[in-house]
N, C-alpha and C positions, 0 to 999 in steps of 0.2 A: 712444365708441360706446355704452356703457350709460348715457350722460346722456342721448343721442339717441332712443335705445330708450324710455326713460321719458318725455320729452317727445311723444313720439307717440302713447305707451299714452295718456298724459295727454288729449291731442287728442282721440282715438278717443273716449274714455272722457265729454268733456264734450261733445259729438255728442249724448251718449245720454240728457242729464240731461233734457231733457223728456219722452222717451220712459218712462223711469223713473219720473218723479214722474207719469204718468198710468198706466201699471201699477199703480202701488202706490194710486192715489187712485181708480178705477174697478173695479178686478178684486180683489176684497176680499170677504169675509165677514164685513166688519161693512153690517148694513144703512144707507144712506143716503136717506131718501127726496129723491132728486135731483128727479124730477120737479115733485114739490109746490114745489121751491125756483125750478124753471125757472116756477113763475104769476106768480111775486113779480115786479115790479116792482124796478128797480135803488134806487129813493130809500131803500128797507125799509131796504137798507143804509145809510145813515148812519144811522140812530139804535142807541145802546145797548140794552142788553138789557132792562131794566127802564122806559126810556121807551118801546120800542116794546109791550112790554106793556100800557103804558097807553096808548100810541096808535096801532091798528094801522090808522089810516091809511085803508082804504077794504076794496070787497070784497076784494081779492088779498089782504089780512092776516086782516080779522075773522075768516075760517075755521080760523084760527088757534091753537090754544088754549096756556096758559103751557106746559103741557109741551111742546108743540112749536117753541115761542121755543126755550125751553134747550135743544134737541135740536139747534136749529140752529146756535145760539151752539156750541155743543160742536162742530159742523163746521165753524165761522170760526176758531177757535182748531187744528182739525187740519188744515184748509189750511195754515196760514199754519206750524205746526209742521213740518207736513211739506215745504212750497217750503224753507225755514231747512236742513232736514236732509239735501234732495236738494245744493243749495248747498256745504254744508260737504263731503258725501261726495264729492261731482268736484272739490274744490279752486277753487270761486271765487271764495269768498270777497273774495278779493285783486281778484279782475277787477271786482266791486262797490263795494268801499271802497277803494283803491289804485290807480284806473285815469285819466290823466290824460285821459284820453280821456271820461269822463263826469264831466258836473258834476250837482248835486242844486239844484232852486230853484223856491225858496217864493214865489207869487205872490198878489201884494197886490191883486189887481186882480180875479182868479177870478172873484169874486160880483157884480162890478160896485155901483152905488149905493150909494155911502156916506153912510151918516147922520150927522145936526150930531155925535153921539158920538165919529164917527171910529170906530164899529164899520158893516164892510159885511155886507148881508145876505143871507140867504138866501130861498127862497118862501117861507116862515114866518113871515118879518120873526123871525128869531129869528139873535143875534148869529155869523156865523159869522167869518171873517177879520178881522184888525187892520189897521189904517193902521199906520205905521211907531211913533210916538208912542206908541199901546197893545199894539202887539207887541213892544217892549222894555221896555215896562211889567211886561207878565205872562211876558214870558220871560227866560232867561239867556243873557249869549251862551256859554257852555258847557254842557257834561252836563244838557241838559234831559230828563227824563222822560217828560213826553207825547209819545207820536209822532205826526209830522207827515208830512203828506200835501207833495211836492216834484212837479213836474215832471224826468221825468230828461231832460235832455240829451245825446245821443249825437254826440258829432265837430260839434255845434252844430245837431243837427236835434233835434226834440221834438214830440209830439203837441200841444205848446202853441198854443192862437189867438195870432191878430198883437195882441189887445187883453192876453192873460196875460202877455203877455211883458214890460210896459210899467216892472213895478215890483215889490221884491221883495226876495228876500236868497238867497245861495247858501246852503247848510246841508253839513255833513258831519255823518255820523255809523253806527252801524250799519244797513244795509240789510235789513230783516225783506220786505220784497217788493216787484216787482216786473212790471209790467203793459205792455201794448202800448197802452192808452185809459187815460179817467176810469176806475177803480176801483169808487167810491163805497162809499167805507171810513167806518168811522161819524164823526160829527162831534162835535166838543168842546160845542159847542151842544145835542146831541140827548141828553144823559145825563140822568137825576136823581138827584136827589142822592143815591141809595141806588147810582146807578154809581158815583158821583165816591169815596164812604164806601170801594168796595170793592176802586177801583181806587190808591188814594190813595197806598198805598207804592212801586207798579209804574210808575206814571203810566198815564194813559187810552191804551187801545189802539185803535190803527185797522185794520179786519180788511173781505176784503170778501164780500159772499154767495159761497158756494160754489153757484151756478148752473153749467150747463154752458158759456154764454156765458163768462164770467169764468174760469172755467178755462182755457178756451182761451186766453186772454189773457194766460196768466202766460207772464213770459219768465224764461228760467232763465242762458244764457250768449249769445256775440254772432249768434250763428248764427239765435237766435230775436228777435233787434231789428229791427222792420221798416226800411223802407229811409227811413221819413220819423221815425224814431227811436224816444224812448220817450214811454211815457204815464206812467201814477201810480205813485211808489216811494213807500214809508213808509220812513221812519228813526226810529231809537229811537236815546236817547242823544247826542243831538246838539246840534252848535254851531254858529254864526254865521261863517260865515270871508269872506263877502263882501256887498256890497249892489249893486244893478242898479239902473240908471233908465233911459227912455226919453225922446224930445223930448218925448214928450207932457204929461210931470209938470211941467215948465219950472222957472223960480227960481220959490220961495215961501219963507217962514219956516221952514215943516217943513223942506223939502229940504235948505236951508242949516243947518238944526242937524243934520239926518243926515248929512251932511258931516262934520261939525265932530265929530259922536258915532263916526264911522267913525273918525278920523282920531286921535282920543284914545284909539281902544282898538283900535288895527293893524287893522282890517276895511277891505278892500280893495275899494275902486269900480270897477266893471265898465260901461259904457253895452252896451245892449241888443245891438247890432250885432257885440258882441266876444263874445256868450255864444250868440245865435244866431244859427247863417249862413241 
């Protein structure tokens, strides 16, 4: 009877984790200037703090000035401290990194147009996503550092397009957030090197404006995952546990050495249809 009692406090209690982490994120006496954050445009967000400094992009930045970069950065980092903290206090840890029911996956396809480099790009023409060749290049398939931006998969639904879905890799690892959409969390492309200097022993963090848009978006446990799934988690610490293809990739040289590279080091092959329904 008092394991029953506790499982349902338990319940009650994870009910309330969105209501909580927006108590504690709106109804506060530390000043936020939310408003000025809701002019920004969502792209602000991908760049780091020191490139967007040097590139504020258009009017919704220029009126900008450096102290209000870091003021904002200072609310990307307590968003993202504070989802982490509501998380750990309802116990969900587990339902996030333990739950067979959600997969995490990295898609190769996101930016569409791959260049002769085999880097795909962004509107920048500025290197964002690897092809498979230079994402095991520059990554490990364990305890990676930089966090990466996944599509989450719930019960095999996912905010993902029919075209994201095509090609890619599952990821595990820690769960730092959480979304219902695109996020647009900063980008490994968008730093300079005065980020990469200061980020170096952490690995680069992916963090997204704190707008009211984006607030609303954060999901904290299952009651907040829409009915067509999820959108953008970030994982820190993370590994390689599987690869995805779809018809569309066909047989090539690539596909048949990632094969062969899957197969040499236990990463397990999934075709598209088995990951999402």
């Amino acid at each position: 009877m008092k394991a029953l009692r506790r499982i349902i406090r338990q319940l009650i209690l994870e009910s309330l984790a969105k209501d909580t982490f927006d108590e504690a994120w709106f109804n506060t006496e530390e000043e936020r200037p939310q408003q000025q954050w809701d002019t920004l445009r969502m792209m602000a967000g991908t760049f780091h703090k020191d490139k967007l400094k040097q590139n504020k992009l258009d009017n919704q930045v220029t009126h900008l000035s450096d102290e209000d970069i870091d003021t904002l950065f200072d609310a990307k980092r307590d968003v993202k401290r504070l989802w982490n903290e509501t998380i750990d206090k309802f116990n969900l840890r587990d339902f996030w990194e333990n739950n067979y029911d959600i997969v995490y996956f990295h898609s190769l396809t996101y930016y569409k147009g791959t260049s002769e480099s085999g880097l795909q790009q962004d509107m920048n023409d500025e290197p964002m996503n690897l092809s498979v060749r230079n994402f095991l290049e520059k990554y490990k398939i364990r305890d990676n550092k930089d966090e990466m931006s996944t599509f989450g998969v719930y019960k095999g639904k996912s905010d993902a397009g029919k075209g994201d879905r095509e090609h890619g890799f599952i990821l595990k690892g820690r769960v730092t957030l959480a979304t219902k959409f695109d996020a647009f969390t900063e980008s490994r492309s968008k730093g300079a090197p005065s980020d990469m200097e200061r980020h170096k022993s952490s690995g680069m963090p992916k963090r997204m404006l704190p707008n009211s848009e984006n607030i609303n978006r954060l999901v904290f446990d299952e009651d907040d995952i829409p009915s067509r799934g999820l959108g953008e988690c970030i994982l820190d610490n993370w590994s390689i546990v599987g690869y995805v293809v779809g018809d569309s990739i066909g047989n090539n040289y690539e596909y048949d050495m990632t094969l062969k590279w899957c197969d040499e080091n236990g990463i397990k092959v999934w075709y598209t249809p088995e990951i999402f329904s």
